[in-house]
N, C-alpha and C positions, 0 to 999 in steps of 0.2 A: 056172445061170450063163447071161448073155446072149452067144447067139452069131451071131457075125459072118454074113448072109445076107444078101437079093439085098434085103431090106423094110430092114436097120439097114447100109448100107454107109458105110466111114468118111469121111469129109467129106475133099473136096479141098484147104479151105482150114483152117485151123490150129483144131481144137476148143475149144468154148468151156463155158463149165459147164453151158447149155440141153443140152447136146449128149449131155455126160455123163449128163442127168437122164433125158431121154427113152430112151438106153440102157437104163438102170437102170432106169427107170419109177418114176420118184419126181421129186421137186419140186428144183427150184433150191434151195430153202434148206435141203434135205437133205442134198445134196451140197455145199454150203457147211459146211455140219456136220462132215463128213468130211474134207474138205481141210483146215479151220483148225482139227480136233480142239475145237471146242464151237463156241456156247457150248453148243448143249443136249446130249442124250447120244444117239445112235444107234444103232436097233437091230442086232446082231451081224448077223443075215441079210441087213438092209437096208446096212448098211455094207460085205458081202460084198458085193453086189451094185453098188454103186458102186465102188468099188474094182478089180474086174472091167472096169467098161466105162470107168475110167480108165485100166487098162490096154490095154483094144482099140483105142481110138480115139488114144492116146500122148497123152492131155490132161497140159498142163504150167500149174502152179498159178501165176497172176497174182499176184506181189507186191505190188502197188500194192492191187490188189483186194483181195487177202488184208487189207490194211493197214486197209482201211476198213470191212470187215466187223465185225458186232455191236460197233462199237466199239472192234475192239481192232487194235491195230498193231505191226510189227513192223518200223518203221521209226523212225532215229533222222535228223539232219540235222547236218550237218557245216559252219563257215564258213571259209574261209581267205581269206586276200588272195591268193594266185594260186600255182596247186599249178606252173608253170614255174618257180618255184622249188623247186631240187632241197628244199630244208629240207622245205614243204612238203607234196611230193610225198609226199617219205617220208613224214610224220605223217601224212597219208589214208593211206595204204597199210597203217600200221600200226594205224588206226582202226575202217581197214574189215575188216580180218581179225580183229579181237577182235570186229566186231561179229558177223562172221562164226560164232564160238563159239559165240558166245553166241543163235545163230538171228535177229539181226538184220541187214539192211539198209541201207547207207549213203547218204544224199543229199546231193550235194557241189556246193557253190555257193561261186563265185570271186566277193568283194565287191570288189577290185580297191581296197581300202581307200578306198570311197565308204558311207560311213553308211546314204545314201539308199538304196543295192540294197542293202546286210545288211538294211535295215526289208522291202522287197519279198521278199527271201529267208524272210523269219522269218513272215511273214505266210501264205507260199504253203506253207510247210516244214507252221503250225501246221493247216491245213486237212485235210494228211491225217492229223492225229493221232498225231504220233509220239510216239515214248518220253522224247524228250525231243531238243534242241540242243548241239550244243555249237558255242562260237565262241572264235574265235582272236584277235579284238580288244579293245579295252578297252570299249566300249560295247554294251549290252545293245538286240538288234535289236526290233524290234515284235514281240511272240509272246501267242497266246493266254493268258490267265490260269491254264489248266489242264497249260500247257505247260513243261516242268521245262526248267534250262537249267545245264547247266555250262560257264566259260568254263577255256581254258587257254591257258597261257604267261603269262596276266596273272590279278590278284586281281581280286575278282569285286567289280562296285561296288557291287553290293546284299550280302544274303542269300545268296544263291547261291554253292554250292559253287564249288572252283577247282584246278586241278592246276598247277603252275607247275617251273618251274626255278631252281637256285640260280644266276641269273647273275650277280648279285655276286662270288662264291667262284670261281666258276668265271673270271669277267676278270680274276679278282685272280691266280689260279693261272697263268694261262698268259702271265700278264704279268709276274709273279714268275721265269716260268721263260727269259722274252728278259732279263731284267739275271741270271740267272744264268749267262747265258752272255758278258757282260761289255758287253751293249749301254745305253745311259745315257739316248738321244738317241728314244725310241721313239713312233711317230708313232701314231695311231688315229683309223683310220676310221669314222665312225659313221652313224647316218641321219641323215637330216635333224630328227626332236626326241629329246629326251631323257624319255620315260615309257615305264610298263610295261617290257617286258624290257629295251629299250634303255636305261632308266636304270640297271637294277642292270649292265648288260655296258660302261659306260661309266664309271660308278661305280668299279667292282672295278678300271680299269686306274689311275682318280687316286689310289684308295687305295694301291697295290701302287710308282708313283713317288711318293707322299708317304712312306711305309715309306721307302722308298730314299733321302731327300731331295731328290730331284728335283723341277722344277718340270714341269707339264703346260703351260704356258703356251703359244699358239703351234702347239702339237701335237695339234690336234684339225682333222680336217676332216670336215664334216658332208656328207653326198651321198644323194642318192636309194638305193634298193635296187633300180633299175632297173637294170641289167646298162651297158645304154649308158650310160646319165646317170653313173653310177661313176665308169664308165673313162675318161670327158670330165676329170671330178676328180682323179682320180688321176694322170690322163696330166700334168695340170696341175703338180700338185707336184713330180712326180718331172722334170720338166723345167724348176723354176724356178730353179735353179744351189742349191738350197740341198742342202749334204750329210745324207740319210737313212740311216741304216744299219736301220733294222730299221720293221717297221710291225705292227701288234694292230688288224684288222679284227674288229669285232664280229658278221659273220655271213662264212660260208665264200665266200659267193658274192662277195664284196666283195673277200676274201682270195685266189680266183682269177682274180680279174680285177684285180688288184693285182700277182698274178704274171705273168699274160699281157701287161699293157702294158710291164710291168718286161722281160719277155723281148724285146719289140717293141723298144725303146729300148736293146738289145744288154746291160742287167744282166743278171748272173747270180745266180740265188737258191741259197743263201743265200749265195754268195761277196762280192758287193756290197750285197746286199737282204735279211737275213731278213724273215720273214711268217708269221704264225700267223694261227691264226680261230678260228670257234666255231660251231659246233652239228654238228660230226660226220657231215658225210653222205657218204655212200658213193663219190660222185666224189673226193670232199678227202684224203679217210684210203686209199684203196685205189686209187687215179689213180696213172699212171706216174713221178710226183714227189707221196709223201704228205707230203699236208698237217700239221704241228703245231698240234691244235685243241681245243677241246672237244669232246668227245664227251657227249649228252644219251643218257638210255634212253628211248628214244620207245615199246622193245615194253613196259617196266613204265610206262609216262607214259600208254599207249593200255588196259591193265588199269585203273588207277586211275581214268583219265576213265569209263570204262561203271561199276566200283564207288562210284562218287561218284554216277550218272547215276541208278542200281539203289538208292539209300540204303544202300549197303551198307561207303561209306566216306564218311570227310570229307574236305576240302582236305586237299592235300600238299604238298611242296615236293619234288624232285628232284635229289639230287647230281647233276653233271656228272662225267668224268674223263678227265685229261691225256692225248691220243691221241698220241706223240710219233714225227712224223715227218722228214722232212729239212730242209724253207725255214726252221726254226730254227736250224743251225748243227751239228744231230747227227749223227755219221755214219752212213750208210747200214748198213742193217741193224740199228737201234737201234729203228725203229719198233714201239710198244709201247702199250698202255694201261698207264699208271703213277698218280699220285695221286688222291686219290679229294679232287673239288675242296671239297665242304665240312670233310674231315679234314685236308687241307694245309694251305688257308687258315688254318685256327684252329690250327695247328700253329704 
């Protein structure tokens, strides 16, 4: 065993694999053998011995390094339009801890939903050889040929596997559940276009006032998913004398800033305002005033993405369900997970 004396004393500055080798008295790609378990096989004594002077020196294994070694990696890449938004936050979070499981690594890159930096992203992500992509948009970034890519939230425009959400079912559910509380006149906020999720979350609310005979006409306002540019929109309608009684934001974050200006403007939710939303996040549903929303499974939505990533599953699709909290009209203490939005809906 190598030990610590006045000829091997441990480095001041933070150990590197030279560091370990010369310990051990073996080679850099010996000790590379040993940290990233192959590719080749090492001998028992000689792996005793490295392992030893990883221990003395408290050498800590480079991921990145690790990643590029004999070609294999242990990183995957991750795109979203911008994790400040809680939705997304949580889906990395819930990404990175199954990658976590699974002995991988997450690399997360905000495209701020510019094309141009998802292609810079995908191109930097493909160089260190990861496991594979996954992206949150509809368009498929520049990526190596040998580079696997699942997309989610949206169908994948190639080949390429895809994990998604039933947002049809699910805006139909929670828009089903404001006329069952006897509201007629129901407003929806949406982004500014209509593809990928936002068409099924847009969707599911025409169908659910066309069921009902209701017309949508009128009742659509389209707004950025920027926090401020919203609430410019919102502040807009709910001040234009016209009578609102309830509103169906297509994402939560729209839905509480739907409420905050509605609060700012002395309404009271749901007394003067119901407001429901969609996608379940943790501020919405468990906030001092829970939100009535969809709720997504983002921890069984973040398995399937790496099983789909792994060839180990194909595209899926995801029920949502009914998170029922108060800005609907229900009273306190009723908040609940209730319908399950693909079994409702076809109910």
């Amino acid at each position: 065993m190598p030990a610590e004396t006045e000829e091997t004393p441990r480095p001041a500055r933070k150990p590197v694999l030279s560091d370990v080798a010369r310990l051990a008295g073996t080679s850099t790609a010996v000790v590379s053998y040993v940290v990233n378990d192959g590719p080749r096989p090492v001998a028992e004594k000689t792996r005793r011995k490295v392992e030893d002077a990883i221990r003395m020196l408290g050498y800590r294994r480079n991921p990145l390094a690790g990643a590029l070694s004999g070609g294999r990696s242990n990183l995957v890449g991750l795109l979203v339009p911008d994790t400040a938004n809680a939705f997304y936050g949580e889906m990395s979070r819930c990404l990175e801890a199954e990658g976590r499981r699974r002995g991988l690594l997450t690399l997360l890159g905000n495209t701020g939903y510019r094309p141009g930096l998802a292609d810079e992203y995908g191109e930097a992500f493909s160089e260190l050889r990861p496991r594979g992509i996954f992206v949150t948009t509809g368009e498929k970034p520049r990526l190596s040929a040998e580079t696997p890519c699942v997309f989610l939230q949206w169908t994948a425009p190639d080949d390429s596997p895809s994990v998604t959400f039933n947002d049809f079912d699910g805006a139909r559910l929670v828009t089903e559940h404001l006329l069952g509380h006897g509201y007629t006149d129901i407003l929806c906020v949406a982004g500014e276009i209509a593809v990928g999720p936002a068409e099924g979350r847009e969707g599911g609310w025409r169908q659910a006032m066309a069921d009902a005979g209701l017309s949508t006409k009128g009742r659509l306002v389209r707004t950025s998913f920027d926090k401020v540019e919203a609430g410019r929109a919102i502040r807009e309608v709910l001040t234009s004398g016209k009578r609102i009684r309830a509103v169906y934001a297509t994402t939560d974050e729209q839905a509480l800033v739907t409420i905050r200006i509605a609060h700012s403007l002395g309404l009271r939710v749901p007394e003067d305002l119901a407001v429901v939303g969609f996608d379940g996040t943790r501020e919405a549903r468990l906030g001092n005033v829970p939100l009535t929303t969809v709720h997504v499974p983002l921890d069984e939505f973040a398995v399937r993405a790496f099983d789909a990533l792994a060839g180990n599953g194909s595209s899926a699709v995801l029920d949502g369900t009914l998170s029922i909290g108060v800005t609907c009209g229900c009273a306190p203490g009723a908040a609940k997970e209730t319908a399950h939005a693909g079994a409702a809906a076809s109910g």
